[in-house]
TIRO-2110 file (N, C-alpha, C; in Angstrom, 1 decimal):
// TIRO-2110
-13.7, -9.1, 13.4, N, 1, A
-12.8, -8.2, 12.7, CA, 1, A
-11.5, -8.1, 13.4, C, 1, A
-11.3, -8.1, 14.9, N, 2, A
-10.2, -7.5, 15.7, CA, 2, A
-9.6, -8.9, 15.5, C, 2, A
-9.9, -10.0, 15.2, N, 3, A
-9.7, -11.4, 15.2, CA, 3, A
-8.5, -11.9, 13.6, C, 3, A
-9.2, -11.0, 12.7, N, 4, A
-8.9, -11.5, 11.7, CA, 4, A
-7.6, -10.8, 11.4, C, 4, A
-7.9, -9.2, 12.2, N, 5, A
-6.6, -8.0, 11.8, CA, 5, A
-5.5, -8.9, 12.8, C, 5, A
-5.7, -9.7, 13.6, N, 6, A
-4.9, -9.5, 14.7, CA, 6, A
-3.9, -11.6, 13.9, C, 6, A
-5.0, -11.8, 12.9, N, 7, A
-4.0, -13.2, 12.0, CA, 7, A
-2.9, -12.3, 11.2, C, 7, A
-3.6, -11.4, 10.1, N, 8, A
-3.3, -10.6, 8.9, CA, 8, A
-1.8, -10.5, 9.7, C, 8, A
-1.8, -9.6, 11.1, N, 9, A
-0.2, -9.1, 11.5, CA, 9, A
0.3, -10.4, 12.0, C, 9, A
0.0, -11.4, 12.4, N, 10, A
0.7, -13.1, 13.0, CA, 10, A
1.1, -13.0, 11.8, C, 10, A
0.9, -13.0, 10.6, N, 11, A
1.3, -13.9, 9.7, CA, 11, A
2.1, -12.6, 8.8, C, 11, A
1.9, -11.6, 8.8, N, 12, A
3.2, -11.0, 8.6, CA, 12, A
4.6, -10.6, 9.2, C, 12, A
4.1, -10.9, 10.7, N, 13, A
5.6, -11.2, 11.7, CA, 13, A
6.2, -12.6, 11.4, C, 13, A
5.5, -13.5, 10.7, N, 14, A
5.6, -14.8, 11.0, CA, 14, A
7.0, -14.8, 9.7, C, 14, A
6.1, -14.0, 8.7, N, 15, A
6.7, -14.1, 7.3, CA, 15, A
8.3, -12.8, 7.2, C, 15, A
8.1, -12.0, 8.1, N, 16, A
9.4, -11.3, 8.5, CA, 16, A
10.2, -12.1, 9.3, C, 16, A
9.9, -12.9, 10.5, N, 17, A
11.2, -13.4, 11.1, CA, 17, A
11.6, -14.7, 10.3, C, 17, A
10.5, -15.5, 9.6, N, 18, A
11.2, -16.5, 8.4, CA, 18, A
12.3, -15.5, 7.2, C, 18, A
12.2, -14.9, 7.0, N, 19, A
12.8, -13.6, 5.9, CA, 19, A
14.3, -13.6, 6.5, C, 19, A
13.8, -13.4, 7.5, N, 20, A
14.8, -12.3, 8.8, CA, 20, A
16.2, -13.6, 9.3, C, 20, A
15.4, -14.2, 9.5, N, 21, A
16.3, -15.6, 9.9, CA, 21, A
17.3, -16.3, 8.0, C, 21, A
16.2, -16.3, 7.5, N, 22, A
17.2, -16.6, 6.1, CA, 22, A
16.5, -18.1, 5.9, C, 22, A
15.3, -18.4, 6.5, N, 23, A
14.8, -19.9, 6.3, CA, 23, A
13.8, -20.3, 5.7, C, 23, A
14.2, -19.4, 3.9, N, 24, A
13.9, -19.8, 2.7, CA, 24, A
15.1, -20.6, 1.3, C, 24, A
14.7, -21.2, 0.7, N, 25, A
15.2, -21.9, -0.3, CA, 25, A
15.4, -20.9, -1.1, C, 25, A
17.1, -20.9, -1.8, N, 26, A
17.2, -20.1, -2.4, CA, 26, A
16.6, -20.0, -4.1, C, 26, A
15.9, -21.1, -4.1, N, 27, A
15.0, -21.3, -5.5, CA, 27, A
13.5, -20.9, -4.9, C, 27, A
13.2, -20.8, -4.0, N, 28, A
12.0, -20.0, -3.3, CA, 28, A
12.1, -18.4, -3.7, C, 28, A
13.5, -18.2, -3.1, N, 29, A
14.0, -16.4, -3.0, CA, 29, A
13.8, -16.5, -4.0, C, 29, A
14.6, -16.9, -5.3, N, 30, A
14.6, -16.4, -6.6, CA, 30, A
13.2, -16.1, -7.4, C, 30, A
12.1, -16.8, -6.8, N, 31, A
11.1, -16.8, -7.6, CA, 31, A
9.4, -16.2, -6.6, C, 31, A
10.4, -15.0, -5.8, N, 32, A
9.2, -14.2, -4.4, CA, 32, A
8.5, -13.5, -5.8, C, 32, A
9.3, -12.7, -6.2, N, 33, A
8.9, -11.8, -7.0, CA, 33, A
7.7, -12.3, -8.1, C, 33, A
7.5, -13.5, -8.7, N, 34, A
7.1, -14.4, -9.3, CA, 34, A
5.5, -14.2, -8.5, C, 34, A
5.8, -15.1, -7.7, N, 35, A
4.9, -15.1, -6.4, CA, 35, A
4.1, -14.0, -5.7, C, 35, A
4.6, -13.2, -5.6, N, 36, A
3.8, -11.9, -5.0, CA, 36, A
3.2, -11.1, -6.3, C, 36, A
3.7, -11.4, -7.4, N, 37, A
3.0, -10.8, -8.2, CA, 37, A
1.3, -12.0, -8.5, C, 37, A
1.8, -12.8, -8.8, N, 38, A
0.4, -14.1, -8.9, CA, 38, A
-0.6, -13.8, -7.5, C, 38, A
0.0, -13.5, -6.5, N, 39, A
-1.2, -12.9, -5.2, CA, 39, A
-2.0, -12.1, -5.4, C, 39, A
-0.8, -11.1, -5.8, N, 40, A
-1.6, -9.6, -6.1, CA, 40, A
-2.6, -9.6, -7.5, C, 40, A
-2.4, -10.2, -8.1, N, 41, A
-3.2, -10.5, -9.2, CA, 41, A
-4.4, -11.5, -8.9, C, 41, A
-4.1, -12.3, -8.2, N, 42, A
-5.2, -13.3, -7.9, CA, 42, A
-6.2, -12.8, -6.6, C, 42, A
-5.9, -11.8, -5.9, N, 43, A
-6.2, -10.8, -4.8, CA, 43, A
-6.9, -9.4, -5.4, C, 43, A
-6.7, -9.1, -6.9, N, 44, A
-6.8, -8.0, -7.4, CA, 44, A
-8.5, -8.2, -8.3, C, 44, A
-8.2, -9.7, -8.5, N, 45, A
-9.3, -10.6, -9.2, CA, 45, A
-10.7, -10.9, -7.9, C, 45, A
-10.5, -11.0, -6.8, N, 46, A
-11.5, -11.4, -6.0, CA, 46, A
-12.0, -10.3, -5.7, C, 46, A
-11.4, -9.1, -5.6, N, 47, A
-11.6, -8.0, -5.5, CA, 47, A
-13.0, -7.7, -6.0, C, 47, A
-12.5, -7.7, -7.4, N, 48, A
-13.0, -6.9, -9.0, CA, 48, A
-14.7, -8.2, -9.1, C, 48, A
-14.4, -9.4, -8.2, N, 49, A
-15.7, -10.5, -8.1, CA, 49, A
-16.8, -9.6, -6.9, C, 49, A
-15.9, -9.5, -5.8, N, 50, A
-16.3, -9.2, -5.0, CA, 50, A
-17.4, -7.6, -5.3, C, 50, A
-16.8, -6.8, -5.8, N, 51, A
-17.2, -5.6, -6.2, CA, 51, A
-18.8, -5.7, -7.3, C, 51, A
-18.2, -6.6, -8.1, N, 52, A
-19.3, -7.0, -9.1, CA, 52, A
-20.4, -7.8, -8.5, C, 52, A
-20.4, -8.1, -7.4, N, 53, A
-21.9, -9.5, -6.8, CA, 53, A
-22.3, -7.6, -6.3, C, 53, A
-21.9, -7.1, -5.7, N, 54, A
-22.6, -6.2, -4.1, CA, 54, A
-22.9, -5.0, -5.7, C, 54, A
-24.8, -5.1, -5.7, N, 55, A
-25.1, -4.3, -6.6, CA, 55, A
-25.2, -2.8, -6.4, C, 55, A
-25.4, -2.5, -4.4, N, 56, A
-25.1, -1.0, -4.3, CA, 56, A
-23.9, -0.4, -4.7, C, 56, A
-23.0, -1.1, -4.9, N, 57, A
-21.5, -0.6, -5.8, CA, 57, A
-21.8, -0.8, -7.2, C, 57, A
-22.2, -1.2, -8.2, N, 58, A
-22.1, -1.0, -8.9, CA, 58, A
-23.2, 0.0, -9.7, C, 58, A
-24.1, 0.4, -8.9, N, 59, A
-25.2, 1.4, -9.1, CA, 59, A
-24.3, 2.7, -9.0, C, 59, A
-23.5, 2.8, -8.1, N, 60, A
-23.0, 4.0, -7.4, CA, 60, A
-21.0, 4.3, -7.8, C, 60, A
-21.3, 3.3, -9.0, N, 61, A
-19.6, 3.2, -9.2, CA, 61, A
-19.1, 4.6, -9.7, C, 61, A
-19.8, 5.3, -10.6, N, 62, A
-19.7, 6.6, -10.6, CA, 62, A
-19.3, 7.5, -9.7, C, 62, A
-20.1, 7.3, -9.0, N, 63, A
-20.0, 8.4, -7.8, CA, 63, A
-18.9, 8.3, -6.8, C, 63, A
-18.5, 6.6, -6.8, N, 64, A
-17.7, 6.2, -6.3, CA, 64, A
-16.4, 7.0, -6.8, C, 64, A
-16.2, 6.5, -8.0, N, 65, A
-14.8, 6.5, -8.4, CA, 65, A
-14.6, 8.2, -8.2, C, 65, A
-15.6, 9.1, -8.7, N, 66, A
-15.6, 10.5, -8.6, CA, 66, A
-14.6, 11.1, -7.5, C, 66, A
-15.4, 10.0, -6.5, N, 67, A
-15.1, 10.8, -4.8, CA, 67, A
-13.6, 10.4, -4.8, C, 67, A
-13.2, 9.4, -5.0, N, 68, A
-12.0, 8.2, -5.1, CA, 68, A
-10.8, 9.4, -5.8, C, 68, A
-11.3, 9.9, -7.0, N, 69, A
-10.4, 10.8, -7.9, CA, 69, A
-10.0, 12.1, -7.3, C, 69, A
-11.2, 12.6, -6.5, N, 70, A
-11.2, 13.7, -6.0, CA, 70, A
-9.9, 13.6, -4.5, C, 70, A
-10.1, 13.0, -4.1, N, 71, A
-9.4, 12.4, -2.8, CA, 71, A
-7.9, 11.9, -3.5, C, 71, A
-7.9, 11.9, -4.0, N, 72, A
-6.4, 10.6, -4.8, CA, 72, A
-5.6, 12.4, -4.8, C, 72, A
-6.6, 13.7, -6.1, N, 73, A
-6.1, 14.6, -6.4, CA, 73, A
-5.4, 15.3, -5.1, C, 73, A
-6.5, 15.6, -4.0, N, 74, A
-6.3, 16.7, -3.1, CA, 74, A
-5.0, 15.8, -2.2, C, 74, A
-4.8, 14.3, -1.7, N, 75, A
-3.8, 13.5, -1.7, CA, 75, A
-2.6, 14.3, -2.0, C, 75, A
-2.4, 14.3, -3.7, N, 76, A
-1.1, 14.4, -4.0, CA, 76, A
-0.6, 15.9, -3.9, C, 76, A
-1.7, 16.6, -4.6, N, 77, A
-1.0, 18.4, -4.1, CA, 77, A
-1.2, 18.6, -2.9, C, 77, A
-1.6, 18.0, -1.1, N, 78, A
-0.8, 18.2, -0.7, CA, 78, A
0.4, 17.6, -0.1, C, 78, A
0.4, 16.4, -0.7, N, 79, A
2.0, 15.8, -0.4, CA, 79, A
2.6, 16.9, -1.0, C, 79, A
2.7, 17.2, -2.3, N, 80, A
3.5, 17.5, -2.7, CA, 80, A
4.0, 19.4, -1.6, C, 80, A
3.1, 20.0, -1.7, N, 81, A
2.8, 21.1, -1.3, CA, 81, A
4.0, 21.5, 0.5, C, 81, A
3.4, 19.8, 1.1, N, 82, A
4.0, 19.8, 2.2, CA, 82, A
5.3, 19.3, 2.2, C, 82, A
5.8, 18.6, 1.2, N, 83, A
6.8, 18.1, 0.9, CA, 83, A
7.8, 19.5, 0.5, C, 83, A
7.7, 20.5, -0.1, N, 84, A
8.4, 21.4, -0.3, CA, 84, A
8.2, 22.4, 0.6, C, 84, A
7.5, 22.8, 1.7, N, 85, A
7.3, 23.4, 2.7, CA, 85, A
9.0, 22.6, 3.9, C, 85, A
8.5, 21.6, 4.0, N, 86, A
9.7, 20.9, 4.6, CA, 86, A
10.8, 20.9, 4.2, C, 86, A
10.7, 20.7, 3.0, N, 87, A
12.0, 20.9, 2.1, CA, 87, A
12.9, 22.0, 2.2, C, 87, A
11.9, 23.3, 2.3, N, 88, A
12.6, 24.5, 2.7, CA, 88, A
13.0, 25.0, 3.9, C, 88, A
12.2, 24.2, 4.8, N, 89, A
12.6, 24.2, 6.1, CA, 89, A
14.0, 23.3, 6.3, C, 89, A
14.3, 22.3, 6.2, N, 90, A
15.3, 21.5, 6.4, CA, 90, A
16.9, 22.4, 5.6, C, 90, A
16.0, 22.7, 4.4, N, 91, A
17.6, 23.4, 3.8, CA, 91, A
18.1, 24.6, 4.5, C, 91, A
17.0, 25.6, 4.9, N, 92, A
17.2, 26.3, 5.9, CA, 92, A
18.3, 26.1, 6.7, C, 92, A
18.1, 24.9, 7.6, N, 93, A
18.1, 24.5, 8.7, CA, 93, A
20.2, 24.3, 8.2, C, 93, A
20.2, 23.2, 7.4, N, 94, A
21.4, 22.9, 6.9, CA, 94, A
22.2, 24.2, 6.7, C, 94, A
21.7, 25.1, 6.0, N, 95, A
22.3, 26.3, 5.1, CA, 95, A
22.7, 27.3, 6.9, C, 95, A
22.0, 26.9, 8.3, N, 96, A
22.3, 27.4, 8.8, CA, 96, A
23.7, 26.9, 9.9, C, 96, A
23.2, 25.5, 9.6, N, 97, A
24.7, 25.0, 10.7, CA, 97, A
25.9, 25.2, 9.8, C, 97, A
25.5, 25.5, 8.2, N, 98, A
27.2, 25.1, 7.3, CA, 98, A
27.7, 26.5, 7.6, C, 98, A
27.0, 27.9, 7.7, N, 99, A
27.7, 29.1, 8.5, CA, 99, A
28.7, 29.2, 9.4, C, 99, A
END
């Protein structure tokens, strides 16, 4: 595991300082977007294989996605919650140095 996490980040420093440096073709550049989408789709697909062979997931997909929904919800209200808690802190903050 510590093996595999420790390629996943080689190969995304590898893929930033190639980026970083500019030592792609600019018919490469033009067509990333292209490309990261066919990953993520072809990535999204092994997924959806991988999910479908392992039958204690698909017994429990229910219960799964349930929990998955529940977590996704409590997630956003309180980003949001904390997001305007901060919000009023910082404007505060502003509202006090413009005095």
């Amino acid at each position: 595991m510590g093996m595999r996490l420790i390629l996943y980040l080689g190969i995304l420093v590898l893929g930033g300082f190639v980026g970083y440096k500019d030592k792609i073709s600019e018919k490469l550049e033009a067509n990333l977007d292209t490309i990261q989408s066919i990953c993520l789709l072809f990535l999204l697909f092994v997924m959806g294989i991988t999910i479908g062979i392992n039958e204690e997931v698909m017994t429990n997909l229910f219960s799964i996605g349930l929990k998955a929904f529940i977590i996704s919800i409590f997630t956003i209200l309180f980003s949001i919650v904390f997001v305007y808690i901060i919000k009023r802190f910082i404007v505060l903050e502003e509202e006090r140095n413009e005095s």
